[in-house]
Phi, psi and omega in degrees: 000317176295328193284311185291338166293342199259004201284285190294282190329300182286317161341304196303289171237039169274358183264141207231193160245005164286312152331293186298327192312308189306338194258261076079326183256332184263331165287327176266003147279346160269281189350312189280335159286339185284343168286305194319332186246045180279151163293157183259129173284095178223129206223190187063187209261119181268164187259000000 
């Protein structure tokens, strides 16, 4: 138990905030690709 606390706690502090940023830019790149290829909702009556 002691060996896994001391685990997270040095994990803990190699995530820096250029990491999270880094994470955080690759999830909203996917997001954006998974919307471009979203179907579009277009409804209601065409002329």
């Amino acid at each position: 138990m002691k060996n896994t606390l001391s685990q997270i706690a040095l994990l803990s502090t190699k995530i820096d905030k250029t990491h999270i940023q880094f994470v955080l830019m690759l999830l909203a790149l996917a997001m954006l690709v998974l919307g471009i290829g979203a179907p579009e909702d277009v409804g209601g009556v065409t002329r």
